[in-house]
N, C-alpha and C positions, 0 to 999 in steps of 0.2 A: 504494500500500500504506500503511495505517496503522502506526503503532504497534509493533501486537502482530501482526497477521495481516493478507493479504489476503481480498479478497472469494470470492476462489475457494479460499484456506487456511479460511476457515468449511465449506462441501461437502465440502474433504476430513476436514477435523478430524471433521467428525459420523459420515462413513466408519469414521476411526479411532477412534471412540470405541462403534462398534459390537459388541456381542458376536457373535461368529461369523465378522468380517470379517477377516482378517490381508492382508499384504501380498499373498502371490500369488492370494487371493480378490479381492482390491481389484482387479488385471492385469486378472483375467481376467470382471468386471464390468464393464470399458473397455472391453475389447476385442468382447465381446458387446452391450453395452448405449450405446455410443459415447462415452461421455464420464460424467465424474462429477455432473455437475449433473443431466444423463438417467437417469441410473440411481435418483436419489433419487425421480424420481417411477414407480419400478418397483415391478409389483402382485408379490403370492407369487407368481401363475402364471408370471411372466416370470423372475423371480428362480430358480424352480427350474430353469429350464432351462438356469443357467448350470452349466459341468460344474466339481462337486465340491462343489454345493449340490442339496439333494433336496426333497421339500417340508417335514417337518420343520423343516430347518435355512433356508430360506426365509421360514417364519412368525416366526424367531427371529431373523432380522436386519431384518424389515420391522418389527417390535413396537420394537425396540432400537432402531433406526435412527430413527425417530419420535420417540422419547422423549428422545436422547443428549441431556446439558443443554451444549449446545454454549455456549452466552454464558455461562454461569457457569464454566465452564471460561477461558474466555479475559480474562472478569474476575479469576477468579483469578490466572492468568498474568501478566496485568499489575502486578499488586500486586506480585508477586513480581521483575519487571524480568526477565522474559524474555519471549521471542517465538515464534510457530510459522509454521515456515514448511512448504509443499509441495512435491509432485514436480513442479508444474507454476514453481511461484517460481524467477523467474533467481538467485536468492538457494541454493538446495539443491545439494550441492556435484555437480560434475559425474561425477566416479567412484560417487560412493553410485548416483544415476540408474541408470548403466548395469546395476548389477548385477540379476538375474529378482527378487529379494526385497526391492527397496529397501523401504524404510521410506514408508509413506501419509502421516505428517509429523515433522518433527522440532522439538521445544523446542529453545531454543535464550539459553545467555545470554552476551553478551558477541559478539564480532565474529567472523563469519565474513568472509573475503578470497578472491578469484579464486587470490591465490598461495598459498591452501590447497590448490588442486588440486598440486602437487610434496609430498607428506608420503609419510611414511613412518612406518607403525605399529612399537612396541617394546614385546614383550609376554613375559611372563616367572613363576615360580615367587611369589606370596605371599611364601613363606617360603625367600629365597634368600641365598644362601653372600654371605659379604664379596667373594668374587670376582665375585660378580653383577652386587651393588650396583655393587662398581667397573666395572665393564664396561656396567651400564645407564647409568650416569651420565655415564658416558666415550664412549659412542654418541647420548646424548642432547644434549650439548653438541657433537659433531662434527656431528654432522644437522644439529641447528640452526645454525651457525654456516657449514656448508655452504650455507644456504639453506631447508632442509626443513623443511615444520609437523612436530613431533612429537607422532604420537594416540598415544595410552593409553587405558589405563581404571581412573586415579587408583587401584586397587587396592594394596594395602601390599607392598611388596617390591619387583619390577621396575618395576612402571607408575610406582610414585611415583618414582623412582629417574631413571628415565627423565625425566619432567617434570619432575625438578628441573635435571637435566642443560643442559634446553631454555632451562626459562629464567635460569639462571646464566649461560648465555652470550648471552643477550639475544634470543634466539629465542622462535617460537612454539609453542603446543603448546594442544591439545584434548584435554580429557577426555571419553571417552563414558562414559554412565551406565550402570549396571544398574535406575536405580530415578529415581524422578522427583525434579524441580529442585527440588523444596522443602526438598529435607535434601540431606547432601554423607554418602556411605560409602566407607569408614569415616570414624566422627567424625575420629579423631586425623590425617587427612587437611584438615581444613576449612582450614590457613594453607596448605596448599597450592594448594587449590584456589581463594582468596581470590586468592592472589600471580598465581596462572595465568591470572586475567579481566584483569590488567594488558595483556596482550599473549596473546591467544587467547581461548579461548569453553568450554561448559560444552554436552553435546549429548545427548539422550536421545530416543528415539521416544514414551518412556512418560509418560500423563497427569502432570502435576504435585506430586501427592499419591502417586503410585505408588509402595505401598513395596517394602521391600530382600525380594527371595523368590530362591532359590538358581536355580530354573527362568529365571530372567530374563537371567543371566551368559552362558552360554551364545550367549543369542539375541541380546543387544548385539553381540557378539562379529564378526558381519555385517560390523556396523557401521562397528569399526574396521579390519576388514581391507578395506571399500568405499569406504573412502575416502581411502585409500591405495596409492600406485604399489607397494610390496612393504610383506612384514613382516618386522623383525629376531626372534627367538627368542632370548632371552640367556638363559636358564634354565631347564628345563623338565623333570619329571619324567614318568614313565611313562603318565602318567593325566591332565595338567594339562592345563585348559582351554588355555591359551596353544596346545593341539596342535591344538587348535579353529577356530583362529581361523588360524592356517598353513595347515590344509586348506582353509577356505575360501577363502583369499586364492590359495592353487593353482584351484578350482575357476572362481574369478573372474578366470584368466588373469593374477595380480601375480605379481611376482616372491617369492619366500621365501630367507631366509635364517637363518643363525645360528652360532651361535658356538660351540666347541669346547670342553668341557666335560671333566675329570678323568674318567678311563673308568670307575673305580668310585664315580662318587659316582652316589647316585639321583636327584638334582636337576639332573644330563646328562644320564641316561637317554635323554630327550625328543628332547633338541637333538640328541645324539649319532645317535640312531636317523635325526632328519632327513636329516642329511648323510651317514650310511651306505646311506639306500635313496636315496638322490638327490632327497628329496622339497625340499630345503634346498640351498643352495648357501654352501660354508661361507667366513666371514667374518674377518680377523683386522685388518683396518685398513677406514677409512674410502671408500680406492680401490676394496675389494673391490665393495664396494655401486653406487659410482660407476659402475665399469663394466659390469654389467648393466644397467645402465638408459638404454644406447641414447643418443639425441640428449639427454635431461633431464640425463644421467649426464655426458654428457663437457660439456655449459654450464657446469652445476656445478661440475665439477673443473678448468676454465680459470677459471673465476670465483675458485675458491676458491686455487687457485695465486697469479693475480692478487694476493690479495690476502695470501696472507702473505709474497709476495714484496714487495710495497708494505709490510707491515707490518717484513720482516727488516731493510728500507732506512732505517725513521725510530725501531728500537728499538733494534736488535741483530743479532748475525751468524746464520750458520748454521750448523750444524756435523750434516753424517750428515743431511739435509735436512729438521732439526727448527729449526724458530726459536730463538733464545735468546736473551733478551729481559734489557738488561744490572738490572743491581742494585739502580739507580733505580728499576724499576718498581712501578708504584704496586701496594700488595698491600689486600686484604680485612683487617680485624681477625684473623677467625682463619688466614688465608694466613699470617699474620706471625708469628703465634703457632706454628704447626706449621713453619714455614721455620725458626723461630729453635730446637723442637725438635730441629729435623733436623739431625746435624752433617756432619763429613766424611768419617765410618765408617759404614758401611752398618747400618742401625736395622731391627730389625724392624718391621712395621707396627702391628701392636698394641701393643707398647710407644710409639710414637708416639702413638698415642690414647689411651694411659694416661697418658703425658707430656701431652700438649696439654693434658689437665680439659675438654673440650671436648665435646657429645653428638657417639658416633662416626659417626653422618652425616655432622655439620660438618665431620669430620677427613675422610673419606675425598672429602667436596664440595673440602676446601680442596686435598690432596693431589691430584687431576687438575688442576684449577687450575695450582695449581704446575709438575704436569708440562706441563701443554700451553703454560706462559710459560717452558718450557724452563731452571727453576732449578733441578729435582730428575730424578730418573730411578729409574726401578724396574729392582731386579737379581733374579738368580733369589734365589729361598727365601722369597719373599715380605716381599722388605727396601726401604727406598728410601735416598736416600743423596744429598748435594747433589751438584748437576755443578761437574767440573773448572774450575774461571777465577772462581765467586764465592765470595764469602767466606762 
């Protein structure tokens, strides 16, 4: 393989860049036609007898298919530092394969990994509650820190939230796209998605130039539930896509989950309705996930034991089988800044982020931190408050 593509990612990219073709036309011109390279030399006549193409729509994928500008497309790609790869590439991840709809190829920038097969998608509300944000952020660092890639789909509210999660704890995490690699959407997203090529990848099915169109979200959406052993649901309203992307991942045999939501907000609606028809299995610690998921689940959670019991032994004790990590520990700029906000009387949260002067991401990023180094702790009323023994 080159570069950018392999010899047999040329065949199928011209597939994909076919009008009239989509993925389960692509299946089922395999399976009829035996292979992708045979079918490119397929007249109209043969082409209509594939079932779900007629002859119309046969003259309009032999015209297309002829003309696709496959080398300017992959010259572009290059310029830009990404790659495509196919269904046929040991490179394409093993779960996307299995699903009937996979994708004919995928762009791709920054590094996909074998240990991208263990992820788990986190998919959620746009425009979600401060309780969201903390709970996507607080499941995105627990996955990852668990072992798990965290996909998303860089979207503003849970996705991003999520990705930031991953990689603050030094974990992975994949963006899938709605629109092609040569722009990042939303802009105000772009140092996200910058920081996320560090340790992860950028993934879209859509030519490179493809722009941002509402019909596109939806059909990513595949995506990230295929290529992931389940999906978390942290926030979801009546109507949100995120409910999208759960059915699918039910349909495609993953597990689903999510999280338990205020019964009259409309922003649970979603989630709530999950785990009331049983379509979700509902979540409130990082165990829960763990143990639906069979032999990956219990590695994991011997791994992850292992390791903060190695960790409880060269930091700090335990107390209620949470780490606590003593006062020396080394803190973030604004961990230090919201630690030294926090006193020993239980603070409201938003007055800590009024205190801190700090954007309230950073506070709510630095406030799990904290909790997860075991120096603060959340009480009811939505307050936190330092733990007993530091100062």
């Amino acid at each position: 393989m080159d570069a950018v593509i392999s010899t047999l990612g040329r065949t199928y990219l011209r597939w994909a860049l076919t009008d009239g073709v989509g993925p389960l036309t692509f299946s089922r011109l395999l399976i009829q036609l035996g292979d992708a390279e045979q079918a490119l030399g397929a007249s109209v006549t043969t082409l209509k007898t594939v079932q779900g193409i007629g002859n119309e729509k046969a003259t309009q994928i032999a015209r297309s298919r002829d003309s696709a500008e496959v080398e300017l497309e992959i010259d572009t790609v290059a310029a830009h530092g990404v790659r495509i790869i196919c269904r046929a590439d040991e490179e394409y991840p093993e779960g996307l394969r299995r699903i009937p709809d996979a994708p004919i190829v995928l762009y791709v920038k920054g590094e996909l990994r074998p240990t991208d097969a263990v992820a788990l998608a986190v998919v959620g509300s746009r425009h979600c509650t401060i309780y969201g944000s903390e709970q996507a952020r607080r499941f995105g660092e627990l996955l990852a820190g668990a072992g798990f890639t965290v996909v998303s789909g860089l979207a503003r509210g849970i996705d991003a939230f999520a990705h930031h999660g991953a990689i603050e704890a030094g974990g992975r995490s994949i963006a899938v796209m709605g629109q092609g690699l040569a722009e990042i959407y939303p802009p105000e997203n772009r140092a996200l998605a910058d920081k996320l090529l560090e340790s992860g990848a950028w993934v879209t099915e859509l030519p490179l130039r493809a722009a941002v169109r509402a019909q596109n979200f939806p059909v990513r959406n595949r995506i990230i539930a295929g290529m992931s052993l389940g999906t978390l649901v942290v926030e979801a309203a009546q109507r949100s896509g995120a409910l999208i992307t759960a059915r699918l991942a039910n349909e495609y045999n993953r597990e689903v989950f999510a999280i338990p939501g205020r019964v009259q907000d409309p922003l649970s609606f979603g989630t709530n309705a999950l785990i009331r028809d049983g379509a979700a299995k509902l979540v409130l610690c990082l165990e829960d996930i763990l143990d639906e998921l069979g032999e990956v689940g219990q590695k994991l959670q011997t791994n992850t034991g292992t390791q903060a019991r190695r960790h409880a032994g060269t930091q700090g004790a335990t107390q209620n089988g949470a780490t606590l990590f003593s006062a020396s520990t080394p803190l973030s700029a604004a961990e230090k800044r919201v630690y030294d906000v926090i006193g020993r009387d239980e603070l409201l949260q938003d007055a800590v982020i009024r205190a801190a002067e700090l954007p309230p991401g950073e506070v709510l990023a630095a406030l799990t931190s904290l909790e997860l180094k075991g120096l603060v702790r959340r009480v009811p009323g939505n307050r936190v408050v330092r733990r007993a023994g530091f100062a």
